[in-house]
DODREN-149712 format. One record per atom (N, C-alpha, C, O, CB): x, y, z. Coordinates in steps of 0.1 Angstrom, whole numbers, plus 5000, padded with zeros to 4 digits. Glycine has a CB too. Example, Ala and Ser with C-alpha at 12.3 -4.5 7.8 and 13.67 -1.06 7.14 Angstrom:
! residues 2
513249435078 512349555078 513249675078 514249675085 511349555090 512849785071 513749895071 512950005079 513450115080 514149945057 
//
This chain:
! residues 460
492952365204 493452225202 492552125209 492652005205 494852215207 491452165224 490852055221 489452065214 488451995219 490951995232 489452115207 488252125192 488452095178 487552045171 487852245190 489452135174 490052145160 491952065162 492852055169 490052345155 491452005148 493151955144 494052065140 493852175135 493251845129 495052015143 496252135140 495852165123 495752285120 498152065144 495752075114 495852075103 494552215095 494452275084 495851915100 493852225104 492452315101 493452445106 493352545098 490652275114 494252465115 494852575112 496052625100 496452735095 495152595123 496252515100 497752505085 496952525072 497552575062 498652305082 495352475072 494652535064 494352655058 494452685046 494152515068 493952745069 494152855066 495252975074 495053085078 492952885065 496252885073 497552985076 497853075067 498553175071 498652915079 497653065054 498553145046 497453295044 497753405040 498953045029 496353265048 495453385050 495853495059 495653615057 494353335055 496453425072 497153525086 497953595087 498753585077 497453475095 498253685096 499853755097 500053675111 499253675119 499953955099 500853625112 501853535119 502353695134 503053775128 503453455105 502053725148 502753775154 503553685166 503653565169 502153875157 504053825172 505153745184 504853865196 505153985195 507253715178 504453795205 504853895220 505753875224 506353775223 504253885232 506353995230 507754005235 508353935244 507553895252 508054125239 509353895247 510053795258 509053725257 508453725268 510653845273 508253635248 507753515248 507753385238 507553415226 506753545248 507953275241 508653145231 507053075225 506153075233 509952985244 507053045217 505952955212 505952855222 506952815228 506152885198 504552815226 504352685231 504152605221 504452485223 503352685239 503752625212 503552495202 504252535189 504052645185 501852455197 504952475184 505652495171 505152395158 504952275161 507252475174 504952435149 503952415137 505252335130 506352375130 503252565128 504652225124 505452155116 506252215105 505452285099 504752075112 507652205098 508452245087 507652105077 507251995079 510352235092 507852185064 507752065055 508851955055 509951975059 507652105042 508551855050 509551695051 510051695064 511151645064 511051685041 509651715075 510051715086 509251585097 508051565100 509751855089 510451505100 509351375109 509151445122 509351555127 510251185114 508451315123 507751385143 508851335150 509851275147 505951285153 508151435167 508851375178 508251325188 508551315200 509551455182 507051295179 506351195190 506851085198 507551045189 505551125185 507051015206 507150865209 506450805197 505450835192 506550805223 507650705194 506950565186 505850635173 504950575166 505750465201 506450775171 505750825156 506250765144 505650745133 505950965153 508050715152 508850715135 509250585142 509150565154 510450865128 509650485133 510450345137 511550445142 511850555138 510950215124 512350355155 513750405159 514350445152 514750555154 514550345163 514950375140 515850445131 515750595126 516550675122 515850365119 514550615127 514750735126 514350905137 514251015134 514250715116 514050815152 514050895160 515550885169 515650905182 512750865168 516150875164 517950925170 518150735179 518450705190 517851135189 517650655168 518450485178 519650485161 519950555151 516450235181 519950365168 521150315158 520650165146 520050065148 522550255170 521250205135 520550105129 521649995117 522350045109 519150185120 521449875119 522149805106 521049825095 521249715088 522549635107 520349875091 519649855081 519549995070 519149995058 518449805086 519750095076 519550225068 520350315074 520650345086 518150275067 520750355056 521750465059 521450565053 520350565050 522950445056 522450705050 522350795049 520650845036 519750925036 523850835048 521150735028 520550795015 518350745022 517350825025 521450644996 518550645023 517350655029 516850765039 515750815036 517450555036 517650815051 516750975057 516651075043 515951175044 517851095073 517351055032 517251185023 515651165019 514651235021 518451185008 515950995011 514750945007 513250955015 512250985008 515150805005 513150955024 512550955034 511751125035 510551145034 513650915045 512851225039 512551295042 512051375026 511151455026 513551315052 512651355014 511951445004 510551335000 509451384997 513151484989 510751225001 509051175001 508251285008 507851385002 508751015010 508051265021 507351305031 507351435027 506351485033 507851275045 507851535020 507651665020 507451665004 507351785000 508951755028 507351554994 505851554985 504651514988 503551534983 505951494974 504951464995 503251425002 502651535009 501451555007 503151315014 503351605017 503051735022 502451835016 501551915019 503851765025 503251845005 502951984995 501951954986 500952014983 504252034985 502551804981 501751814967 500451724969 499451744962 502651754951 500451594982 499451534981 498251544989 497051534986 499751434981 498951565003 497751575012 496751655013 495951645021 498051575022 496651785001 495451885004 494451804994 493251804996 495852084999 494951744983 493951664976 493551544981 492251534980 494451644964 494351434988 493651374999 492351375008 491251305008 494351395004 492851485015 491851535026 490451535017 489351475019 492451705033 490751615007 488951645004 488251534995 487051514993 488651784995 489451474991 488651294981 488351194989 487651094987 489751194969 489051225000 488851085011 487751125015 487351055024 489951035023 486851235014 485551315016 484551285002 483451245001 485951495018 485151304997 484451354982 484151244978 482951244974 485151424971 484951134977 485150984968 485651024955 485450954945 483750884967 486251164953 486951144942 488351074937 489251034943 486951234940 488151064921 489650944920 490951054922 490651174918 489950834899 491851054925 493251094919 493251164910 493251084900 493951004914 493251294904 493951344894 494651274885 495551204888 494651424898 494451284876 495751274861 496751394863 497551384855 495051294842 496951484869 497651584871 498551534885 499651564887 496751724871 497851474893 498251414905 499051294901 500151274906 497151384914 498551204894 499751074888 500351124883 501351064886 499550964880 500651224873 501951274867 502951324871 504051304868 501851354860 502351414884 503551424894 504051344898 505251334894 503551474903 503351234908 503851124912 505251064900 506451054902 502551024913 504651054890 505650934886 506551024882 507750984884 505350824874 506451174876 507551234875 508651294887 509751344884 507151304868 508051264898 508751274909 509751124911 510851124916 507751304922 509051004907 509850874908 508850804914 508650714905 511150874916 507950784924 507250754929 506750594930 506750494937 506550834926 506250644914 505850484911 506150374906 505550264905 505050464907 507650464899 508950344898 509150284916 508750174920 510950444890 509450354921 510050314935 509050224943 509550144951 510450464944 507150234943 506450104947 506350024937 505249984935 505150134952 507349984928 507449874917 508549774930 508349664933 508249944898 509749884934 510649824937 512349784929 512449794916 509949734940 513349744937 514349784928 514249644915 513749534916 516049794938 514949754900 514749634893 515549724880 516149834881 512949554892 515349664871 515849784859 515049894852 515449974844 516349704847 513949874857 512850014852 513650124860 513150244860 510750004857 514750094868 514950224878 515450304868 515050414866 515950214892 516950244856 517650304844 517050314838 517550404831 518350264837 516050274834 515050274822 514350424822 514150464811 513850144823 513950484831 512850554839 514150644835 514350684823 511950514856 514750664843 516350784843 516550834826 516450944821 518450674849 516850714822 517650704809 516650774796 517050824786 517950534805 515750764800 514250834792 513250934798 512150974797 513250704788 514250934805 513851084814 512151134818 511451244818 514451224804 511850954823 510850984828 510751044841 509751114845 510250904827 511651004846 511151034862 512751064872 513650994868 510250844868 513251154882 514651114894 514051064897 512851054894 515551184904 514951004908 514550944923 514551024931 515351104928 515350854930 513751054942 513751124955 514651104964 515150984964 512651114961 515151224973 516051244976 517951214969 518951204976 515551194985 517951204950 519151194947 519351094948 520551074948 519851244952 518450974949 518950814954 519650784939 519150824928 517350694958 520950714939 521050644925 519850534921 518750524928 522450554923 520250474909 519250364907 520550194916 520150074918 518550374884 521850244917 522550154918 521950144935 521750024938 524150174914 521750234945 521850254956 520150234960 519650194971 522650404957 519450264949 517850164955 518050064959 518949984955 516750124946 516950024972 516849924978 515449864982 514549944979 517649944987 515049714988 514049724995 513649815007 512449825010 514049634998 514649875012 514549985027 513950105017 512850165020 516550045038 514550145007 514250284998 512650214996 511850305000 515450314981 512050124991 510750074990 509850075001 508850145000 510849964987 510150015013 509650015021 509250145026 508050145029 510249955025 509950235028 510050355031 509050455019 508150515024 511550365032 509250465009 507550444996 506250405001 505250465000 507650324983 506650305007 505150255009 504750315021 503750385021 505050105009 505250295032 505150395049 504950525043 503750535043 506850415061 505450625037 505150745039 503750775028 503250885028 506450835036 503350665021 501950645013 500550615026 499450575023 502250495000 501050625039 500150605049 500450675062 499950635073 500150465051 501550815063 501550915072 500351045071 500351135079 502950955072 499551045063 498351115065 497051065069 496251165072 498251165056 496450935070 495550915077 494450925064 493450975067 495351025090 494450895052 493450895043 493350725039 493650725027 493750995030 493150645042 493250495041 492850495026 493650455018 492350405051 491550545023 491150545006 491950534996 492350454988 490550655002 492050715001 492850764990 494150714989 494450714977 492950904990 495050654999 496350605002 496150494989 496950494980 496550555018 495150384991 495050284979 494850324967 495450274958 494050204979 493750464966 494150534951 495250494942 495250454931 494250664952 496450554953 497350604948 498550494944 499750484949 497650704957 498150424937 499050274932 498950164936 499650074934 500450254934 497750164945 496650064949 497249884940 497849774943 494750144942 496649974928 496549844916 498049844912 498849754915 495249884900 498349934906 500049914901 501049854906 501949824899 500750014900 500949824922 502349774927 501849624925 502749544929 502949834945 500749554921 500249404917 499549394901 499149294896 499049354930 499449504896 498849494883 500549514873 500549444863 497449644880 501749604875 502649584868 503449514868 504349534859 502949644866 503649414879 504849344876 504749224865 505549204856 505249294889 503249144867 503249074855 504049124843 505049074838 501949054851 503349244839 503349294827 505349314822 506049294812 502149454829 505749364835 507149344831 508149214836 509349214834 507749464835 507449144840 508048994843 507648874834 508248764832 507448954857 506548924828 506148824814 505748864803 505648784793 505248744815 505548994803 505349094788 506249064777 507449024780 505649284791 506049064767 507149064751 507749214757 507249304763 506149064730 509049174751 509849314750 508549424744 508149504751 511349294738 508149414732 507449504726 505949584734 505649694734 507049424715 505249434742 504549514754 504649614765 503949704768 504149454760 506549534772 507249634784 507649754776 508249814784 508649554793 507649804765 508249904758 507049974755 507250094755 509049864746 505749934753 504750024754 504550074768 504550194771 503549964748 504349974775 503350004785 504150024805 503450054815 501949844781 505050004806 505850014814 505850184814 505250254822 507049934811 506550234803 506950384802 505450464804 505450564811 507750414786 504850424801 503450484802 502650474821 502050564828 502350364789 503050354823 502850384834 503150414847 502450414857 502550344834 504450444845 505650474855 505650644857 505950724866 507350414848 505250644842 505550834840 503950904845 503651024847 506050894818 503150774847 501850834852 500550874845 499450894851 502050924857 501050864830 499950914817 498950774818 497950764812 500950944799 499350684825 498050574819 498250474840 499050464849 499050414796 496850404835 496850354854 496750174846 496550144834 494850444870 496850114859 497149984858 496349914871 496349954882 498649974857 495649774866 495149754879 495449584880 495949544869 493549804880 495249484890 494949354887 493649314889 492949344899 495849274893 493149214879 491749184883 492249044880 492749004870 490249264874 491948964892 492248804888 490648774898 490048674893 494348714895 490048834908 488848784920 487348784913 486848884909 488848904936 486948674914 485348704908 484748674917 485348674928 484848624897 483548654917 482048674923 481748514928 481348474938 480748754911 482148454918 482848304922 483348244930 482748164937 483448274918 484748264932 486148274936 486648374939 486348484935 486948234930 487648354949 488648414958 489848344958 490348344946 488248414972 490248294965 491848234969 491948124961 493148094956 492148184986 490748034957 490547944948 490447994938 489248014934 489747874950 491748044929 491948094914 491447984905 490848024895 493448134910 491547894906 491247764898 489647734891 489247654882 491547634908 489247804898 487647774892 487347884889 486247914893 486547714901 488148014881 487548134876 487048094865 487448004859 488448254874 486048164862 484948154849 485048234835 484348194826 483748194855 486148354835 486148444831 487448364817 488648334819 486448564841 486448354804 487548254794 487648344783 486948444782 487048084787 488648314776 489648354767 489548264759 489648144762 491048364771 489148294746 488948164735 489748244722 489648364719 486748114731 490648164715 491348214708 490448174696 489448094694 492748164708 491348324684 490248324672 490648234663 491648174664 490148464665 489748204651 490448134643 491548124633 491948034626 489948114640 492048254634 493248324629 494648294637 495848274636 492948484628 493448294648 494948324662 495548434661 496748434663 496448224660 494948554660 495748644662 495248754673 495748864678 496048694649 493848684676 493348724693 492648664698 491948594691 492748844697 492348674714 491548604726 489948734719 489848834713 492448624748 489348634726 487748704728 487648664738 487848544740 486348674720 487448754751 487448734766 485748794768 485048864760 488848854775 485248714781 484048704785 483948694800 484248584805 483348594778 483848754805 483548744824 483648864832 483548974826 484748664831 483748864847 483348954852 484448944863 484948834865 482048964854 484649034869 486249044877 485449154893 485249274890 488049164863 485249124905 484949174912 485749224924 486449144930 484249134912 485749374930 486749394942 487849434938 488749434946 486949294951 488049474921 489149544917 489549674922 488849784922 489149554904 491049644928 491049774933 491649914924 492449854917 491749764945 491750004921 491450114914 491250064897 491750084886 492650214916 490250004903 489349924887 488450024878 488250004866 488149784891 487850124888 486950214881 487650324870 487150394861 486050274892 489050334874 489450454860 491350374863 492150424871 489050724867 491550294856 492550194852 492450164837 491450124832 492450064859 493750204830 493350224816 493850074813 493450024802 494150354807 494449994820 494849824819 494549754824 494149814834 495849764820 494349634824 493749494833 494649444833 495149464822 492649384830 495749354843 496449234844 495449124850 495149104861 497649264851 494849024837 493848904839 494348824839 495548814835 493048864831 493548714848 493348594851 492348554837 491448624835 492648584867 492648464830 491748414825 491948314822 493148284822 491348464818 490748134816 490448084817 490447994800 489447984793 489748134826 492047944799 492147954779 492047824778 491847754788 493748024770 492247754764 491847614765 493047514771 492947394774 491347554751 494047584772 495647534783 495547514793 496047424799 496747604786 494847634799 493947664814 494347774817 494447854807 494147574828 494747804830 494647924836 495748014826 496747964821 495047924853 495448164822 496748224815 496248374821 495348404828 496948184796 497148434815 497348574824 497248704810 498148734803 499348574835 496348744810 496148814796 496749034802 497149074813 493648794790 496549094788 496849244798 495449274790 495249234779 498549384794 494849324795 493649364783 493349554790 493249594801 491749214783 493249604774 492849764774 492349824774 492249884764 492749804770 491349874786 490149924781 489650004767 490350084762 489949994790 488549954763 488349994749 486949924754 486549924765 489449924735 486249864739 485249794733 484849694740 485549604741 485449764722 483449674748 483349554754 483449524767 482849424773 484049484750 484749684775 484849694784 484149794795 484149914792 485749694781 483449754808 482949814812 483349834828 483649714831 481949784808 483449914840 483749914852 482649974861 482250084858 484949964853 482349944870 480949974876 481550014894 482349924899 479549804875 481350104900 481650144913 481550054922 480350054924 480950254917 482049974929 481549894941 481349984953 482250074955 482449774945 480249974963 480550104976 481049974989 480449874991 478450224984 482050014995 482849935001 482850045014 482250155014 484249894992 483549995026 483950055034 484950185033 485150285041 484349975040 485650145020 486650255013 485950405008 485150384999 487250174999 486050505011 485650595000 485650564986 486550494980 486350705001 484850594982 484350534966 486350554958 486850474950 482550694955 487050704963 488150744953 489050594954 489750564944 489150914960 489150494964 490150434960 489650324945 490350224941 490750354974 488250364938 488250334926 487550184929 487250144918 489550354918 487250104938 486849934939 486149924931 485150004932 486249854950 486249844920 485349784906 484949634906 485649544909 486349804890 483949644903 483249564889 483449554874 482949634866 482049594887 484249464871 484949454854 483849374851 483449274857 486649374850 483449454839 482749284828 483549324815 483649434811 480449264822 483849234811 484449184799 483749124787 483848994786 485349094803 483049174778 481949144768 481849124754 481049184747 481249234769 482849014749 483348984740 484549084735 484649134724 482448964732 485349114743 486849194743 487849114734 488249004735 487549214759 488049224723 489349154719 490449154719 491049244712 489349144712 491149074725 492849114734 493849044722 493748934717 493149004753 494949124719 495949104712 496848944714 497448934725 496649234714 496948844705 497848744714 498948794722 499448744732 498548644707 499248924713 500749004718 501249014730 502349024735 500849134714 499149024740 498949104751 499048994760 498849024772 497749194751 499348824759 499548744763 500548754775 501648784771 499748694754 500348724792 501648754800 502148564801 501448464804 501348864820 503648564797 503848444804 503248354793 502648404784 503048434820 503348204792 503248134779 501148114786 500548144796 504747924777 500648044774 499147964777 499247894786 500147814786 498547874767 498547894796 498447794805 499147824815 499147734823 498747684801 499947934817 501447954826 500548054836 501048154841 503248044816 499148024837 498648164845 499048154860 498848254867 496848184844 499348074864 499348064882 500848084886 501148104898 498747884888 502048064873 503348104877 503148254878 503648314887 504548044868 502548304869 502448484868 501748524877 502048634881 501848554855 500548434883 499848504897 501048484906 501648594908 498348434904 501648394912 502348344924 503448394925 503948404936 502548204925 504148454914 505548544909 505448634920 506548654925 505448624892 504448704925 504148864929 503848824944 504148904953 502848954920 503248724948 502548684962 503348764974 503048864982 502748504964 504348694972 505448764986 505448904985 504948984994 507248734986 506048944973 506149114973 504649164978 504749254987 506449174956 503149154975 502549164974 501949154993 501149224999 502449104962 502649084997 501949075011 503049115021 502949105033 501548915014 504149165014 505549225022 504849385020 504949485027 507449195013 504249365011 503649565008 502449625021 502349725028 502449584989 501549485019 500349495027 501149525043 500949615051 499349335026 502049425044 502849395061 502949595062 502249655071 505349275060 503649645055 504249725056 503649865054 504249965058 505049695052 502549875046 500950015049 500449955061 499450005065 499250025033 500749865066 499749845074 500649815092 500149755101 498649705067 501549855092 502549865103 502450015103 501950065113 503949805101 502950085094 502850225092 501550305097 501650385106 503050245080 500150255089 499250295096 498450305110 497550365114 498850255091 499250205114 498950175131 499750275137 499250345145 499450015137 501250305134 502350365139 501250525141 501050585152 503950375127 500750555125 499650685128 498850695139 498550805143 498750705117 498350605143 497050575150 497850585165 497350635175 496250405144 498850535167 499850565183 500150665182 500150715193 501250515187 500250715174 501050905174 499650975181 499451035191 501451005151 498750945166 497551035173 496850985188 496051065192 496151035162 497050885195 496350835205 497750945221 497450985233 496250605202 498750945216 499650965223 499551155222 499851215232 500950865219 499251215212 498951345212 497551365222 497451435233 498751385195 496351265214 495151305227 495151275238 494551345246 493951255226 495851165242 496051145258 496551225264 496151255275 496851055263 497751305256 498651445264 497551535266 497151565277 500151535254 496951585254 495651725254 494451735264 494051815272 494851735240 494151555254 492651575264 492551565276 492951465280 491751485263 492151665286 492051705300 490351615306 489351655302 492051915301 490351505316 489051425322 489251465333 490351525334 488951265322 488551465342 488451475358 489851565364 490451535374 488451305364 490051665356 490551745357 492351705354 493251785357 489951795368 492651605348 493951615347 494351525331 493351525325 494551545362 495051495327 495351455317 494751335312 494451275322 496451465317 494451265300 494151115298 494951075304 494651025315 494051055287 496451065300 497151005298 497550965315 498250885321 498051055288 496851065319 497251055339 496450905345 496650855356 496151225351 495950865337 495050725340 495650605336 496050585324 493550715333 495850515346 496650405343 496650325334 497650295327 496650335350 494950285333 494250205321 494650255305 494950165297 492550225324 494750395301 495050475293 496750385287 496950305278 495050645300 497650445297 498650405296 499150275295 500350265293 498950445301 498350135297 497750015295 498050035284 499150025279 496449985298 496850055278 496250065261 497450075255 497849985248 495350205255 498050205257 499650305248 500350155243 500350105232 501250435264 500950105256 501549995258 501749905255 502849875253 501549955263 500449815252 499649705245 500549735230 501549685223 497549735245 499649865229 500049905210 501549895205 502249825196 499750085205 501649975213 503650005213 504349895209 504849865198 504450035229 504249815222 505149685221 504449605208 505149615198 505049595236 503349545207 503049455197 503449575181 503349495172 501349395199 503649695177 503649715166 505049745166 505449775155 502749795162 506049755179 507549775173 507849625171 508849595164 508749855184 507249535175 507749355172 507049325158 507149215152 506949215184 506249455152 506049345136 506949435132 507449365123 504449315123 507649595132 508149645126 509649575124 510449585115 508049765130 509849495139 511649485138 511049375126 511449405115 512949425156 510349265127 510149155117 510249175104 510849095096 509049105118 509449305101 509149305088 510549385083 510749385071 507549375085 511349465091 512249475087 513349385081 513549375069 512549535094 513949295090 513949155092 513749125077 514749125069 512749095102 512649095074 512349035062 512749115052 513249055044 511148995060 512749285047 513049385037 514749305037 515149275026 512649575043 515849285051 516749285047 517149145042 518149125034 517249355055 516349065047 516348895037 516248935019 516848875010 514448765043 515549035018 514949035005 516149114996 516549104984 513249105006 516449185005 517949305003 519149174996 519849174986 518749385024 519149085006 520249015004 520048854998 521048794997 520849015017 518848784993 518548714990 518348694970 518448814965 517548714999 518248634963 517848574951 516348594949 515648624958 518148424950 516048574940 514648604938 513748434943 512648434947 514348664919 514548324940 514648194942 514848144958 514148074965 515748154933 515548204959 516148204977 514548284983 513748244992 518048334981 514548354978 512948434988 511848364984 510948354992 512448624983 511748294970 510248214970 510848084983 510048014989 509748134949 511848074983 512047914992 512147995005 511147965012 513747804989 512748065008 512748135029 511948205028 511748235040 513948225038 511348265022 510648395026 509348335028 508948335040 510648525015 508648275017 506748295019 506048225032 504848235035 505848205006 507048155039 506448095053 506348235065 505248275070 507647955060 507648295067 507848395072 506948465073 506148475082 508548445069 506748595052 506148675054 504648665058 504048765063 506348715044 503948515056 502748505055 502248525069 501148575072 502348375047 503248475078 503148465095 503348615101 502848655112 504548345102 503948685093 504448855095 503148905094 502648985102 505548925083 502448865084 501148915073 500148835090 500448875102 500948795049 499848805089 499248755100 498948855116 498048915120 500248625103 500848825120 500948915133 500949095132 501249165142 502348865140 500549135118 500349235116 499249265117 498749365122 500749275107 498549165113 496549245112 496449215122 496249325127 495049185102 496349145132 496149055148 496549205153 495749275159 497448885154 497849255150 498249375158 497449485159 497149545169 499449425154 496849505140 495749615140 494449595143 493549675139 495749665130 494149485149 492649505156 492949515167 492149595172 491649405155 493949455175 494049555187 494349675188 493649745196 494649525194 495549735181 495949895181 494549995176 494350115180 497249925168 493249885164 492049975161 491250015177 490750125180 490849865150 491349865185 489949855191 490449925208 489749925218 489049655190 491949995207 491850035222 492150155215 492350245224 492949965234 492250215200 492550345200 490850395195 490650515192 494050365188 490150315195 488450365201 488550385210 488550505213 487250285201 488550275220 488250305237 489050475242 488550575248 489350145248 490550465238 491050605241 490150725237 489950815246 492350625233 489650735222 489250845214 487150855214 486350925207 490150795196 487050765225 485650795226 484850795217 485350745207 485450895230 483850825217 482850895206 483650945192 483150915182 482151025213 484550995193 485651075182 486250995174 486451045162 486851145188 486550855176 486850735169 485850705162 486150615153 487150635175 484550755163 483850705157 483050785143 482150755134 483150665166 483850905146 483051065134 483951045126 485051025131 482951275140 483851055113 484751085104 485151225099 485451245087 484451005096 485151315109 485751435105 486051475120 485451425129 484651535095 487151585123 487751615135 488451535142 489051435138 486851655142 488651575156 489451495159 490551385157 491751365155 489151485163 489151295160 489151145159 488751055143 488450935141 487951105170 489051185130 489051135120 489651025116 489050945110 489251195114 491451015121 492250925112 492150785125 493050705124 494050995106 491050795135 490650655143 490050595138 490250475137 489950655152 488650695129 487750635123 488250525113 488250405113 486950735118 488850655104 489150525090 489850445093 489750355084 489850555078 490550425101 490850315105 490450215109 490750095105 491250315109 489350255119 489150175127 488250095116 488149975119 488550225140 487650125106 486750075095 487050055085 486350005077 486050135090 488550065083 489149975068 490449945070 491249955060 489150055054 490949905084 492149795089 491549625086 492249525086 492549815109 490449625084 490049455083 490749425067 491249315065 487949405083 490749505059 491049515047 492749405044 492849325036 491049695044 494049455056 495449405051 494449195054 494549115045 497449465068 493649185065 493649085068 492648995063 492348895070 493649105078 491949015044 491748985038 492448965025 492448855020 491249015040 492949095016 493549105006 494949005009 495548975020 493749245003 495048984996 496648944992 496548755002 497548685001 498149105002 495448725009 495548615018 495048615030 495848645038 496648595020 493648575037 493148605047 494148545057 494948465053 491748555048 494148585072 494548535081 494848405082 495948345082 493948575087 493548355083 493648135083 494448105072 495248005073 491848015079 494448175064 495248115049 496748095049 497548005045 495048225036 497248245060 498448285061 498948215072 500048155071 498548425062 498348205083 498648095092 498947955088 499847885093 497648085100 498047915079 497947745073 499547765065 500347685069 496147695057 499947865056 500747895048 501947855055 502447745054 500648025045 502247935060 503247945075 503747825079 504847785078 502347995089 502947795084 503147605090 503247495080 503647385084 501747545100 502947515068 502947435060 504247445056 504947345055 501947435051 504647565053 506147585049 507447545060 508647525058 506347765045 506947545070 507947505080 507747365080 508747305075 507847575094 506847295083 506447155080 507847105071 508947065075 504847145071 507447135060 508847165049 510047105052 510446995050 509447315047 510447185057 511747175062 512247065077 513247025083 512047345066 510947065078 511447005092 511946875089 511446805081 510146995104 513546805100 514146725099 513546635106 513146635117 515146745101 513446515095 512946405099 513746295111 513346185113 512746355088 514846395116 515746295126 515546355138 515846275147 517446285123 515246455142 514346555152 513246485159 512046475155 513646685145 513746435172 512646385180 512646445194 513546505199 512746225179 511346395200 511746435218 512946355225 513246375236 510346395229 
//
C-alpha cells in the first residue's frame, strides 16, 4: 500500500485464492460492491450516519445501486480509456441508458414515463418516475465523478445533459418522438455545439448561418463549431445558428457535409472535444428547435440547469480528492511517523474540508429551491445564486487542487499510481471555471441579479 493502489490488487483478485490465518482479523477490508466509504468527509453527511431534510430513503437505494453500476460495469473501462483516449463503447451507452442513467442526467420531467412506458429503460434503485427528484439527479451526477477519470466522466453524457434538452423543450412532437427514445435508450449520442473560434459567451456574433432554401423545405448550414464536447462521435448537433431572423437553434445529423476533427485538450482525447464544420449541410425545417429567431430563448432555457450540473461534478470531484489526500496522510510514513502527524498537513485537510462542505450545504440548498420551485420561479431566484455557487465552487477547487499537490508530492504530478486521481485533477478542475460561464461572468451575474431586487427605500 505504499506503492500500489488498492485498486491494482482488485485487479487481479479474481486470479487468487483468498486465505486466512488462524485467530487472525483482516487489517484491511476490501471494498463490497455499491458500498460508500468510511472515510471522513468521503460521502456528504447525509450519507455518513448525520440527519438530513433533504433525502430520503429512496435516494440511499438510488445512490447505492448507481455506485455499484459504476463499479461493475464502468470503471474497468474507464481506467484504461482515460489512458487510451478511447470514446465510450456503444455497448457501454446501451447499458447506461438501459439501466436509466441517462434519462436520470436529463432530470425529472416526463421522459421518466415515456422511457418506462416503452420499456426503454427502470430507474435505479426502484425509484418511481413519481418519486424522481433533483436529489435523485444530483446524486447521477456525483456518482459520475467517484472514480477519479475526469475524461472519461465527460464522455459519459458530457454533451447530452446540454445537447437534449433543447431538442425536448422545443422539438415538434414528431422530432421528440424520433430522437429522445433513441437517445435515452443509448443507440444514438447527442452533443451541443453553439462556441466558435470567434465567440464564446458572446453568442451574438456567431458566424455559422442557416440560409433557407427556396422551397423552404430546408436550411443549408455553413460554419464551424469549436470545443464541442463529445463532438467527435455524436450522432446529433443541438446548433446555434445564424438565420435571416437571427439567432435560431437548428438539430442537425450527422450525415453529408458533416465533419468532426479531435481537439487535444488537457482532457484525454476519450471525452471526444471536437471541431464541427458544417459544409453546405442540409437540415430539415422539421429539425428547427423553438420558432426562427427564438435562438437565445432555447440557449438560456438550460443555463441554470447547466451550471447547477457543473456546481455539482465538481463538488463531488473535490470530495474524491479529500478522501484520497486523507487515505495518504494516514499511510504515508515521513520522518518516521505519519503525514498526517504534521500540523501543516492537517492545515491543508482543513482548508479543503470546510470550504467544500460550504458549497455542498449551498448547492444542496439550491437542488431543494429547484425541488420546490416553478420553472419561472428558478429563472427569477435561482440564476443569481447558482452563478455565485458556480463561482465559490471553482475558487474551492483550486485550492482543494493546489494543497492536494503540496500533500501528494511528486505523485500529484504522475498520472498513473498513487497520485493518479491528483493529477487529473489537478489538470482539468480549471475546466467547471470556464464552461457553462467563466468565473468574472458568474460573479458580474450574481450581483447584477441581486442589484435587481434591491429596494430602493434601503438606505444607511
Amino acid at each position: 500500500y505504499g506503492l500500489h493502489r488498492q485498486e491494482v490488487l482488485l485487479k487481479y483478485l479474481p486470479k487468487f485464492k483468498i486465505g486466512t490465518v488462524a485467530n487472525e482479523k483482516p487489517k484491511i477490508t476490501l471494498p463490497k460492491s455499491g458500498q460508500l466509504s468510511t472515510v471522513p468527509y468521503a460521502e456528504s453527511s447525509s450519507f455518513m450516519g448525520g440527519k438530513s431534510a433533504y433525502y430520503k430513503d429512496s435516494h440511499t437505494r438510488f445512490r447505492t445501486a448507481v455506485r455499484r453500476f459504476y463499479q461493475e460495469q464502468i470503471i474497468p473501462e474507464a481506467l484504461a480509456s482515460e489512458e487510451s483516449g478511447k470514446n465510450p463503447t456503444t455497448e457501454l451507452y446501451s447499458k447506461m441508458g438501459k439501466f436509466g442513467l441517462w434519462a436520470c442526467i436529463v432530470g425529472p420531467g416526463p421522459w421518466m414515463k415515456m422511457g418506462l412506458e416503452g420499456r426503454l429503460f427502470t430507474l435505479p434503485g426502484d425509484v418511481k418516475p413519481e418519486e424522481f427528484d433533483y436529489f435523485h439527479e444530483q446524486i447521477a451526477h456525483e456518482e459520475n465523478r467517484t472514480f477519479g477519470c475526469p475524461s472519461f466522466a465527460d464522455a459519459l453524457g458530457g454533451g447530452l445533459v446540454i445537447g437534449l434538452p433543447p431538442v425536448f423543450n422545443f422539438g415538434t412532437d414528431a422530432l421528440r418522438a424520433r430522437i429522445v427514445p433513441e437517445v435515452l435508450s443509448g443507440s444514438k449520442r447527442i452533443c451541443l455545439a453553439i462556441t466558435e473560434p470567434y465567440t464564446g459567451s458572446d453568442v451574438a456574433r456567431i458566424k455559422c448561418t442557416a440560409v433557407l432554401s427556396e422551397d423552404k423545405s430546408h436550411y443549408i448550414v455553413n460554419g464551424i463549431k469549436k470545443w464541442i464536447t463529445n463532438g467527435t462521435f455524436s450522432d446529433y448537433f443541438s446548433t446555434a445558428v445564424l438565420t435571416e431572423s437571427g439567432i435560431s437553434m437548428l438539430l442537425i445529423e450527422r450525415g453529408d457535409g458533416v465533419e468532426t476533427t479531435q481537439i487535444k485538450t488537457s482532457y484525454s482525447s476519450c471525452a471526444g472535444t471536437a471541431l464541427v464544420t458544417f459544409d453546405n449541410v442540409k437540415v430539415p425545417v422539421g429539425n428547427l428547435l423553438g420558432k426562427e429567431g427564438g435562438g437565445f430563448q432555447v440557449i438560456m432555457f438550460n443555463f441554470n440547469h447547466e451550471r447547477w450540473c457543473i456546481n455539482t461534478t465538481q463538488i463531488r470531484a473535490a470530495r474524491l480528492v479529500v478522501e484520497e489526500c486523507f487515505k495518504w496522510a494516514t499511510q504515508r510514513s515521513v520522518f518516521g511517523k505519519p503525514l498526517v502527524a504534521q500540523p501543516v498537513i492537517r492545515n491543508k485537510l482543513g482548508m479543503m474540508i470546510s470550504q467544500l462542505e460550504a458549497c455542498q450545504n449551498w448547492q444542496e440548498n439550491l437542488t431543494y429551491q429547484m425541488c420546490n420551485m416553478t420553472y419561472k420561479e428558478q429563472a427569477k431566484h435561482l440564476a443569481g445564486p447558482i452563478a455565485l455557487c458556480k463561482l465559490a465552487v471553482t475558487r474551492m477547487c483550486t485550492m482543494v487542487s493546489d494543497n492536494a499537490c503540496q500533500i501528494f508530492g511528486g505523485r500529484a504530478l504522475t498520472k498513473t499510481g498513487m497520485g493518479r486521481v491528483i493529477e487529473g485533477f489537478q489538470r482539468t478542475f480549471k475546466y467547471g471555471a470556464i464552461l457553462g460561464g467563466s468565473e468574472e461572468i458568474m460573479a458580474d451575474l450574481g450581483v447584477r441579479q441581486a442589484i435587481r431586487s434591491m429596494p430602493q427605500s434601503s438606505k444607511l
